[in-house]
C-alpha positions as YAML, in Angstrom:
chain: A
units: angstrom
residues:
- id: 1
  name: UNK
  ca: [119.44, 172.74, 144.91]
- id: 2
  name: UNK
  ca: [115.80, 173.89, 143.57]
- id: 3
  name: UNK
  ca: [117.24, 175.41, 140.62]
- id: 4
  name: UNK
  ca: [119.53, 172.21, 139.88]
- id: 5
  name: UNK
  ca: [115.88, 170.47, 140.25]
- id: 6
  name: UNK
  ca: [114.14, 172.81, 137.79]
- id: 7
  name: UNK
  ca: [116.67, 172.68, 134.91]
- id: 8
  name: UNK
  ca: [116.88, 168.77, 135.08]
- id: 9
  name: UNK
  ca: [112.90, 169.08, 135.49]
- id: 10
  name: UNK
  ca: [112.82, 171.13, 132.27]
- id: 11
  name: UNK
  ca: [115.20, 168.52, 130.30]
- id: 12
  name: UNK
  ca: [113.00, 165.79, 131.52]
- id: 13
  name: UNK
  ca: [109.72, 167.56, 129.98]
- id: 14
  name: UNK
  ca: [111.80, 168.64, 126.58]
- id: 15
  name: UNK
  ca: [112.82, 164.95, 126.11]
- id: 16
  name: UNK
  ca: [109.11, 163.60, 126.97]
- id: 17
  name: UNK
  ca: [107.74, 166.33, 124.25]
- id: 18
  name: UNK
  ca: [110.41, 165.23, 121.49]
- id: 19
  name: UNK
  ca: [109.05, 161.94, 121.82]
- id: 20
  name: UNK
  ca: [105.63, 162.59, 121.71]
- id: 21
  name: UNK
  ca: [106.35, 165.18, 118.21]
- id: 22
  name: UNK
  ca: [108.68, 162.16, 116.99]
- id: 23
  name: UNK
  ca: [106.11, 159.48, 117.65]
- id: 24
  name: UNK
  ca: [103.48, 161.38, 115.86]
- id: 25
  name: UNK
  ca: [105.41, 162.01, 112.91]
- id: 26
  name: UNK
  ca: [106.40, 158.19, 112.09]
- id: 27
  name: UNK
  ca: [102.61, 157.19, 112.58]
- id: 28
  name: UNK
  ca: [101.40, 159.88, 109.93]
- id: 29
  name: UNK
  ca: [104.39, 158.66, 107.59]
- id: 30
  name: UNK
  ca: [103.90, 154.81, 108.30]
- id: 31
  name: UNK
  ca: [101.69, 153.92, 105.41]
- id: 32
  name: UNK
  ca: [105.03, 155.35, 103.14]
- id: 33
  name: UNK
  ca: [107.49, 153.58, 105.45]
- id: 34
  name: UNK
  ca: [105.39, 150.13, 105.11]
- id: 35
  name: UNK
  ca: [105.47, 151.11, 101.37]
- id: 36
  name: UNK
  ca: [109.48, 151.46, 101.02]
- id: 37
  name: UNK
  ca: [109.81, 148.10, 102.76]
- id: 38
  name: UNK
  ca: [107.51, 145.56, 100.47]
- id: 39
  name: UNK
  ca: [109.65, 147.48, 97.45]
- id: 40
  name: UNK
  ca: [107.63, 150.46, 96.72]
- id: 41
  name: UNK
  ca: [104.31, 148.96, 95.92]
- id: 42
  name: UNK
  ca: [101.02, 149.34, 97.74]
- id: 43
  name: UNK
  ca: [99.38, 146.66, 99.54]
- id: 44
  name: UNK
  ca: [96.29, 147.05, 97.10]
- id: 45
  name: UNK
  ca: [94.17, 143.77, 95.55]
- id: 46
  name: UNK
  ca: [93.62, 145.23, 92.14]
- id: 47
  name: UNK
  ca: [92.18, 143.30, 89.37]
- id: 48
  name: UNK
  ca: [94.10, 144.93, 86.48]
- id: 49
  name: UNK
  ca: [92.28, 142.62, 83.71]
- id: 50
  name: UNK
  ca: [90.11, 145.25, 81.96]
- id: 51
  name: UNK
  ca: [88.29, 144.43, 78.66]
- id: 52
  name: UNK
  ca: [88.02, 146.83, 75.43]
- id: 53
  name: UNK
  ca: [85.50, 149.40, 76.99]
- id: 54
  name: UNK
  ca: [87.69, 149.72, 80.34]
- id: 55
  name: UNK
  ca: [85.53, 147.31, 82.37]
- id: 56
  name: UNK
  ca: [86.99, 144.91, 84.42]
- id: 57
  name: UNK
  ca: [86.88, 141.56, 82.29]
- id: 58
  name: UNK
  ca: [85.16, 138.26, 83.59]
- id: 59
  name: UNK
  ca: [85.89, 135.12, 82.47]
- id: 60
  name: UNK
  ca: [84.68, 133.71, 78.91]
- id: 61
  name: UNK
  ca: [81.83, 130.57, 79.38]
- id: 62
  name: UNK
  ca: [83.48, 127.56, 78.02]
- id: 63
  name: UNK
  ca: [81.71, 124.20, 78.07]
- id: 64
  name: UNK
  ca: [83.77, 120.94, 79.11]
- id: 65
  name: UNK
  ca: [85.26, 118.55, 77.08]
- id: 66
  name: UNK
  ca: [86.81, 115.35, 77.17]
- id: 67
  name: UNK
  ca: [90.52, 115.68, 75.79]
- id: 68
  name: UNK
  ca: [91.43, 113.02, 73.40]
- id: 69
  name: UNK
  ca: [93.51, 110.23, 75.25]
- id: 70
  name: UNK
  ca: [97.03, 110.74, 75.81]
- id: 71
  name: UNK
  ca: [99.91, 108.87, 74.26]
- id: 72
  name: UNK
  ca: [101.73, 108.97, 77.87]
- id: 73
  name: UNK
  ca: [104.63, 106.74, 77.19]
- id: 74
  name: UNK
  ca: [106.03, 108.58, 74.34]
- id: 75
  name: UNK
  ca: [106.91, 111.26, 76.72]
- id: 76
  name: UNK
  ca: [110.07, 108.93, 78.19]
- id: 77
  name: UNK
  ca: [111.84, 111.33, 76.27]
- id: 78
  name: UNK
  ca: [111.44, 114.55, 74.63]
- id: 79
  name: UNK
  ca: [111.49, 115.29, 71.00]
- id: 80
  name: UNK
  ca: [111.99, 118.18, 69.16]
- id: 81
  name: UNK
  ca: [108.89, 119.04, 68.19]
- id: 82
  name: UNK
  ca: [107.07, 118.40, 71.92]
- id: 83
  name: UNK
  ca: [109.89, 121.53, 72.86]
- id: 84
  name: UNK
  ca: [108.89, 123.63, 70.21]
- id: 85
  name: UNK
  ca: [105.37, 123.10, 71.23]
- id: 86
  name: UNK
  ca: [106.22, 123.62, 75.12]
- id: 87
  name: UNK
  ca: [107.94, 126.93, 75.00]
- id: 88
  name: UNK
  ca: [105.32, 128.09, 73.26]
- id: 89
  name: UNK
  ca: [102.67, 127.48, 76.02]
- id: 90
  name: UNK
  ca: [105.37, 128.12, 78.46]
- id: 91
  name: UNK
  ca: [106.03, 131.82, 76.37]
- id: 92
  name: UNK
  ca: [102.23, 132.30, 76.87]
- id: 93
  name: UNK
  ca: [101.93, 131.10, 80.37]
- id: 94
  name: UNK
  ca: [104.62, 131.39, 82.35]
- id: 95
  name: UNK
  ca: [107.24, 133.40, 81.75]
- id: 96
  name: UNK
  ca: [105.52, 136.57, 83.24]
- id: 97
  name: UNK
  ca: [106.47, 135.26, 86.40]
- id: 98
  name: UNK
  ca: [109.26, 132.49, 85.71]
- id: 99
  name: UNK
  ca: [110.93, 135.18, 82.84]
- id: 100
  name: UNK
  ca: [112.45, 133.83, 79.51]
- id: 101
  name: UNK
  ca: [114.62, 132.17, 80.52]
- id: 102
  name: UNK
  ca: [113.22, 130.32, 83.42]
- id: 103
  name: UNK
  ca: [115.26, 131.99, 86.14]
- id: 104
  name: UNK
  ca: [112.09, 133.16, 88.03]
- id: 105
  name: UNK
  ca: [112.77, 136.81, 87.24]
- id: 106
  name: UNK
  ca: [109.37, 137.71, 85.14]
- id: 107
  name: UNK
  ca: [107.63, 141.07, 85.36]
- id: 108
  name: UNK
  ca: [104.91, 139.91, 86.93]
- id: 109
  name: UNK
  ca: [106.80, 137.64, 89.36]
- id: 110
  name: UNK
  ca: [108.69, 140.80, 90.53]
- id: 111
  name: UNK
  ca: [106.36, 141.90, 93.39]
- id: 112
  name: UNK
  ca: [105.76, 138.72, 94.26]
- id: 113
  name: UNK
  ca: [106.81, 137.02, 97.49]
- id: 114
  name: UNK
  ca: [107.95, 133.80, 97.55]
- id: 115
  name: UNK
  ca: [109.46, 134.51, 94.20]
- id: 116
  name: UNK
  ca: [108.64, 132.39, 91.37]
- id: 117
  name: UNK
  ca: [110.47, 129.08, 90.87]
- id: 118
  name: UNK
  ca: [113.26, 129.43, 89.34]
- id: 119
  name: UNK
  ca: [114.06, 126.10, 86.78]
- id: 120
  name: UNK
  ca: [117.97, 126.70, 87.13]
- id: 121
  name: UNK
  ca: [117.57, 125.23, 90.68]
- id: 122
  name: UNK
  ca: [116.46, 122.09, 92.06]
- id: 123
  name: UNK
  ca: [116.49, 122.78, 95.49]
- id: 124
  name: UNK
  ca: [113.64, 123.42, 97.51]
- id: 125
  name: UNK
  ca: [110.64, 122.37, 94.79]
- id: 126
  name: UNK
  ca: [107.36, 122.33, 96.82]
- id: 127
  name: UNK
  ca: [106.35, 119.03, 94.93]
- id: 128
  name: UNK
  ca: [109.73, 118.46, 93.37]
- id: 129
  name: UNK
  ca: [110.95, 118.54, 90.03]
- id: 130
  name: UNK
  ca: [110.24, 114.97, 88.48]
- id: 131
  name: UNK
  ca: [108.11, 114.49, 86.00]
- id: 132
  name: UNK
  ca: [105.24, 113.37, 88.33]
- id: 133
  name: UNK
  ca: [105.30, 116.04, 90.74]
- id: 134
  name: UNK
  ca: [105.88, 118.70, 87.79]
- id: 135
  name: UNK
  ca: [102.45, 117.58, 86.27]
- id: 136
  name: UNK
  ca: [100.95, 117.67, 90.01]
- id: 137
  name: UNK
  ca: [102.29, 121.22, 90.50]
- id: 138
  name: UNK
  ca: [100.53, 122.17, 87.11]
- id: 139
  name: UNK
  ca: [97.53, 119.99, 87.73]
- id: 140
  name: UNK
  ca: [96.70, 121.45, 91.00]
- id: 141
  name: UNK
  ca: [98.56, 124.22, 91.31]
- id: 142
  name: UNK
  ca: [99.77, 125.66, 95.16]
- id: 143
  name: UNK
  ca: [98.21, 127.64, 96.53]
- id: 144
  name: UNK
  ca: [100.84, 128.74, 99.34]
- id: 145
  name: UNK
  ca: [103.18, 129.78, 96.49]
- id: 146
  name: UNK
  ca: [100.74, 131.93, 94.60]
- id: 147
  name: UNK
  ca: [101.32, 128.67, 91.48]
- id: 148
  name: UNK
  ca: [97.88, 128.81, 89.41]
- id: 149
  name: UNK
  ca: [96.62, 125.20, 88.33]
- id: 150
  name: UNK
  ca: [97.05, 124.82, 84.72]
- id: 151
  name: UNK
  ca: [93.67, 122.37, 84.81]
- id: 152
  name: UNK
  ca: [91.99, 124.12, 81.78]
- id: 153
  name: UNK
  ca: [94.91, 122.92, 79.55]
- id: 154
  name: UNK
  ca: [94.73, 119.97, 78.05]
- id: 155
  name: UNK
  ca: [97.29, 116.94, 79.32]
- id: 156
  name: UNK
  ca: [99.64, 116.65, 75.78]
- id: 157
  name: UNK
  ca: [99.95, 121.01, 76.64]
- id: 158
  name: UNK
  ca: [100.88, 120.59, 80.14]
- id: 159
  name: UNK
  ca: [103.47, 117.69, 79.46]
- id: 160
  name: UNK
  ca: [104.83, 119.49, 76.78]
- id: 161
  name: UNK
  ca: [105.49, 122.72, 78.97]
- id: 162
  name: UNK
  ca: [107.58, 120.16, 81.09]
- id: 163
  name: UNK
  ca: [109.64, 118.96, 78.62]
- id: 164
  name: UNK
  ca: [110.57, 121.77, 77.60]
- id: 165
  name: UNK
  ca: [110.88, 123.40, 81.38]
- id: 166
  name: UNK
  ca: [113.47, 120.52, 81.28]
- id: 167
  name: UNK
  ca: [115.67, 121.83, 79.03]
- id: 168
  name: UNK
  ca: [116.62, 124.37, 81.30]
- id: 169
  name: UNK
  ca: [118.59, 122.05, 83.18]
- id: 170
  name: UNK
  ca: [120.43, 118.90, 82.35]
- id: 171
  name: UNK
  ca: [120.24, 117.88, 85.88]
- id: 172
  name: UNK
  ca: [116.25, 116.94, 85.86]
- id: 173
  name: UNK
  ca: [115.47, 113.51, 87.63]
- id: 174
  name: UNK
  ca: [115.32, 111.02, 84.42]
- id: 175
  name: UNK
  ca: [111.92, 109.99, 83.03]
- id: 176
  name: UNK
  ca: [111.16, 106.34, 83.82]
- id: 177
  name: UNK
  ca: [108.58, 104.18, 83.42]
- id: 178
  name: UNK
  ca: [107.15, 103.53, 86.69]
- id: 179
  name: UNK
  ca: [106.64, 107.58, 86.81]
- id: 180
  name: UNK
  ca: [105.06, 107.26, 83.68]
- id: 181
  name: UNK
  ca: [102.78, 104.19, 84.41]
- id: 182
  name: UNK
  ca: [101.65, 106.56, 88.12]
- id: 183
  name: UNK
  ca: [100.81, 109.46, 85.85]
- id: 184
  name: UNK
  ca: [98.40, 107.48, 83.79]
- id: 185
  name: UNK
  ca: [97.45, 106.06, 86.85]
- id: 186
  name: UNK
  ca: [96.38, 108.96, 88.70]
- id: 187
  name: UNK
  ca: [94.86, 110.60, 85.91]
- id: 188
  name: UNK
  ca: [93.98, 108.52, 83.15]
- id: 189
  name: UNK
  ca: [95.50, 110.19, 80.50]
- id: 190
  name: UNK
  ca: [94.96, 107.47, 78.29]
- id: 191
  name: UNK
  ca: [91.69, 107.23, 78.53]
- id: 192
  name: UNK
  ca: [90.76, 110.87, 77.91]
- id: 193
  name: UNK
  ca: [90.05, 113.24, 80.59]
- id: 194
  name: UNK
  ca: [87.05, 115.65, 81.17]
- id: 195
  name: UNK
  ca: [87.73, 118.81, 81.23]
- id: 196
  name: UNK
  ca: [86.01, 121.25, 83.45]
- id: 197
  name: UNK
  ca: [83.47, 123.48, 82.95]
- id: 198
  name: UNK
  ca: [84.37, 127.61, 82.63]
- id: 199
  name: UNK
  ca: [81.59, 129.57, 83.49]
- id: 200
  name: UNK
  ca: [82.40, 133.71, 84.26]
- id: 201
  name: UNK
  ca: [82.81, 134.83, 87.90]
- id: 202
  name: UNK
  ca: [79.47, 136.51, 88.29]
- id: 203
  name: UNK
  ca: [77.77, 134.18, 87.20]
- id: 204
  name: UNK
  ca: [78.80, 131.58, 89.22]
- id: 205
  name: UNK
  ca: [78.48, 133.83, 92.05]
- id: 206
  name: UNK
  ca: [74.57, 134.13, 90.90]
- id: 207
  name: UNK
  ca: [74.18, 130.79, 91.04]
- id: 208
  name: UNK
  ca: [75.21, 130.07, 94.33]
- id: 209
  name: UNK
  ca: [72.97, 132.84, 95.70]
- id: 210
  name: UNK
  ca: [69.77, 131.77, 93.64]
- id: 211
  name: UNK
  ca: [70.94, 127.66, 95.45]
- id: 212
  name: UNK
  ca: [71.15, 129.24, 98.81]
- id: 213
  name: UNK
  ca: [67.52, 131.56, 97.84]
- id: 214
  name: UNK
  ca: [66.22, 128.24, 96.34]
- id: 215
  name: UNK
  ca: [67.17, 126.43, 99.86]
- id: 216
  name: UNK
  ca: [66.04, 128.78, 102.20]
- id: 217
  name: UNK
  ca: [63.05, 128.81, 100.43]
- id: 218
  name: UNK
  ca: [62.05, 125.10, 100.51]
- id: 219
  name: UNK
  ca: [62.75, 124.75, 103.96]
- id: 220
  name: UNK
  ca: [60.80, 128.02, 104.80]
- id: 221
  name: UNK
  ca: [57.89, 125.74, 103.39]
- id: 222
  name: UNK
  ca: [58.54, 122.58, 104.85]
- id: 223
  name: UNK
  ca: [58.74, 124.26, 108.18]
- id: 224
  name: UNK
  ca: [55.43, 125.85, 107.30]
- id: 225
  name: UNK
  ca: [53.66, 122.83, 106.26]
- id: 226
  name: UNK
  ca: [54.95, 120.73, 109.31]
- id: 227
  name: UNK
  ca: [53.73, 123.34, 111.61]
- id: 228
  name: UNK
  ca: [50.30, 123.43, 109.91]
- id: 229
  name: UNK
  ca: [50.16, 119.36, 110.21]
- id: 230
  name: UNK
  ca: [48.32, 118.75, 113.02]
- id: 231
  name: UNK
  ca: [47.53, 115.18, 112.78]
- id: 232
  name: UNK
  ca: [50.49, 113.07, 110.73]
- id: 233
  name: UNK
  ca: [52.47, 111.40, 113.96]
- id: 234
  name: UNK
  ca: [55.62, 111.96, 111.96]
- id: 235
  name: UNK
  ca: [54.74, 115.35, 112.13]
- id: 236
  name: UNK
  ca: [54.54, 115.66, 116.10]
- id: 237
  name: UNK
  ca: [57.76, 113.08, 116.45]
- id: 238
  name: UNK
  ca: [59.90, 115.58, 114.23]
- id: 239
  name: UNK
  ca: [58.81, 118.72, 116.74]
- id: 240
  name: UNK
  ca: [59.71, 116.39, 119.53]
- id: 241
  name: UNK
  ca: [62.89, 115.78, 118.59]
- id: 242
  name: UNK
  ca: [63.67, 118.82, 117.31]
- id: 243
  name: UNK
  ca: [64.63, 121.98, 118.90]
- id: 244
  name: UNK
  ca: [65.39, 124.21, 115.80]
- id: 245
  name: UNK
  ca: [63.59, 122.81, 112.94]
- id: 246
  name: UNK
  ca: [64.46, 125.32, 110.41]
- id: 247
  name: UNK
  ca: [67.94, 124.48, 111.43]
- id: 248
  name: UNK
  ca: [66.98, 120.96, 111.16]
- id: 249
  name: UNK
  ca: [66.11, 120.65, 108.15]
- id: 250
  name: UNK
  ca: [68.40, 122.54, 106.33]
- id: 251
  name: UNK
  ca: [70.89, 119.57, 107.69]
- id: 252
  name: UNK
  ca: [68.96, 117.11, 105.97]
- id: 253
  name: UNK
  ca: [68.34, 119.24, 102.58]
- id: 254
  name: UNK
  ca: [72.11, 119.49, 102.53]
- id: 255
  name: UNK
  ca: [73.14, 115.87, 103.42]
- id: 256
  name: UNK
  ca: [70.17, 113.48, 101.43]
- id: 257
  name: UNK
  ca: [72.37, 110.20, 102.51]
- id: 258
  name: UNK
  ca: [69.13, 109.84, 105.46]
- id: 259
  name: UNK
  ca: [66.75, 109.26, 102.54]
- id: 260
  name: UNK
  ca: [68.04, 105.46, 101.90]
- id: 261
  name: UNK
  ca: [67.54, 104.23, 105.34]
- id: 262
  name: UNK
  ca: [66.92, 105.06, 108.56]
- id: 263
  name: UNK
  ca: [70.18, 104.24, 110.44]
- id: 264
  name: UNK
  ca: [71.86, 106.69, 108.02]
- id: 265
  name: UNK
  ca: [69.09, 109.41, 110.08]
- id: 266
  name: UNK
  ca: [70.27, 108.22, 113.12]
- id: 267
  name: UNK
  ca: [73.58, 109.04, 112.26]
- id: 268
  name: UNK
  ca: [72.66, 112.35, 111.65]
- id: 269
  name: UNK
  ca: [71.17, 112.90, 114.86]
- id: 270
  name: UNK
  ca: [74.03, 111.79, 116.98]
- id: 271
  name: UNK
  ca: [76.13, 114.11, 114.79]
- id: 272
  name: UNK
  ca: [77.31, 117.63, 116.83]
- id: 273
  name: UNK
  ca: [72.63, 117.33, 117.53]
- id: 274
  name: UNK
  ca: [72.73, 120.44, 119.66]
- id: 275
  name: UNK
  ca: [74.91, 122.32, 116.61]
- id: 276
  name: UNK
  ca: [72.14, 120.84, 114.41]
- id: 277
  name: UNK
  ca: [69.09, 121.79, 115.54]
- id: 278
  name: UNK
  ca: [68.53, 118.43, 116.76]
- id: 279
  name: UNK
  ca: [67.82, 117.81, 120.91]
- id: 280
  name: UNK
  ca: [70.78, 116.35, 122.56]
- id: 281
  name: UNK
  ca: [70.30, 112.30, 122.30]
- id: 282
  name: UNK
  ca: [67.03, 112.28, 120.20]
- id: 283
  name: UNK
  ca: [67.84, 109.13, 118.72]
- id: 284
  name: UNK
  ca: [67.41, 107.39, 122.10]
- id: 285
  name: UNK
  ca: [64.03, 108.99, 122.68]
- id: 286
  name: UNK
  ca: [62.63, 107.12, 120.06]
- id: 287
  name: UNK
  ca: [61.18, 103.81, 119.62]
- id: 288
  name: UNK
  ca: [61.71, 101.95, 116.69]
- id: 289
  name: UNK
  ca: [58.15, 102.15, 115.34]
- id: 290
  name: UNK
  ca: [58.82, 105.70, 115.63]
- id: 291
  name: UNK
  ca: [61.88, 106.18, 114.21]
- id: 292
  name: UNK
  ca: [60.35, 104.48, 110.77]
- id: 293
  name: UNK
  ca: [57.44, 106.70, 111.02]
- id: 294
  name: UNK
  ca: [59.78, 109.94, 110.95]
- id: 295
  name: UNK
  ca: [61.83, 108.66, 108.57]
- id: 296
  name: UNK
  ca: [58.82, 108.02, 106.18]
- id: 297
  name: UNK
  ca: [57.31, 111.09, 107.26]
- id: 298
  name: UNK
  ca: [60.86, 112.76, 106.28]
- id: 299
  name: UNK
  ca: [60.82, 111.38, 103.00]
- id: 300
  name: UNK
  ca: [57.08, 112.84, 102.14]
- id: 301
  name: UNK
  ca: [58.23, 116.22, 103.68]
- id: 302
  name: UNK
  ca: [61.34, 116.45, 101.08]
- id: 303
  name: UNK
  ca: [59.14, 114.79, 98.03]
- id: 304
  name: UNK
  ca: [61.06, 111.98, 97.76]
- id: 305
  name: UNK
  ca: [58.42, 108.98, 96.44]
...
């Protein structure tokens, strides 16, 4: 009986190391195995977009413009010429992803996951595939679908990318006028619209931090000169009702709507105070000779005249 104890005792502690060796094997292998099942391709962000010298290329500064106005109604139906001009854009912007042919099979759309629409099928559009909701997709873009917005182009460019998109397909919903009359509508094509400013990555990003240096800054100041104010009464109400004035403040440099009047500062009290840097129901601590003594006090603290 002890033997027929040991040799099921053995096969029990052979079976516990196999799975410990086994284990330890598909953890060392599982950045490989995660590898095989995406379709061979790292999970790396990798901005590919180098420039002549090998450096990773920023975007060119481009200053807005307003677009001449669009002739929206003459798109109720596509002529020869707005195709030509489409699948050129469309060449040059899309089919990476969409491919030649519009079947959603581009190189670059490959890795990608959900795979790019495909304009063969007109199930299961995000927006949908009318006119309207075609210019919304390349308006906006979505974001959920990896879809850039196609905002930089001028309108004539983007509608011409549809109509010729359309051609893919006899099937597309028919143009009509009341679609035509909401475009112009929504985005005033025929007026002219104003396109946005380009300005490269970095130097955006430089701008915010110099805004946020520039903020931090002020306030720094303001705290300092309220603290040295020993006299002004607006002074000694804003420490009152304050119980992080740095905090404070910075509210009020970021939302100016206070400055017109003083029920607007109120507002701003009663909103999330605590959070703030406000004291919890400051607004009802104050009389209203007070209240317009802060608020003018407020006003000379920012520099507003």
């Amino acid at each position: 009986m002890k033997d027929y104890f040991k040799f099921y005792g053995a096969v029990y502690l052979f079976f516990i190391i196999a799975i410990v060796v086994m284990g330890t094997m598909y953890i060392s292998d599982l950045p490989n195995v995660t590898k095989e099942k995406i379709g061979g391709f790292p999970v790396v962000a990798k901005d590919t977009t180098t420039d002549s010298t090998g450096q990773v290329a920023d975007l060119p500064m481009v200053k807005g413009t307003l677009s001449p106005p669009t002739e929206i109604m003459k798109y109720a139906s596509a002529t020869p010429e707005m195709i030509e001009k489409g699948k050129s854009l469309y060449t040059m912007n899309c089919a990476s992803c969409h491919g030649d042919q519009g079947k959603g099979d581009g190189v670059a759309g490959a890795s990608l996951n959900p795979k790019p629409r495909n304009f063969h099928d007109l199930n299961g559009w995000t927006n949908g595939p009318s006119l309207t909701m075609m210019y919304k997709t390349l308006q906006e873009g979505i974001t959920s679908r990896g879809m850039a917005s196609y905002a930089n182009l001028p309108p004539e460019d983007r509608l011409n990318m549809i109509m010729y998109i359309r051609t893919f397909l006899p099937d597309y919903p028919p143009i009509t006028q009341v679609q035509l009359d909401s475009l112009d509508q929504t985005y005033s094509l025929t007026k002219g619209v104003k396109m946005p400013n380009q300005i490269p990555v970095k130097l955006a990003m430089e701008k915010m931090m110099q805004q946020n240096v520039s903020l931090d800054q002020k306030v720094a100041t303001m705290v300092k000169q309220n603290g040295e104010n020993k006299t002004d009464s607006g002074a000694v109400i804003l420490k009152g009702v304050t119980s992080n004035l740095t905090k404070a403040l910075t509210v009020l440099a970021l939302d100016s709507s206070w400055i017109q009047n003083e029920m607007a500062l109120i507002k701003i009290f009663d909103n999330n105070p605590v959070q703030n840097g406000f004291r919890a129901r400051a607004s009802y601590t104050l009389t209203k000779a007070q209240l317009t003594q802060l608020h003018a006090y407020l006003r000379k603290l920012f520099g507003v005249v």
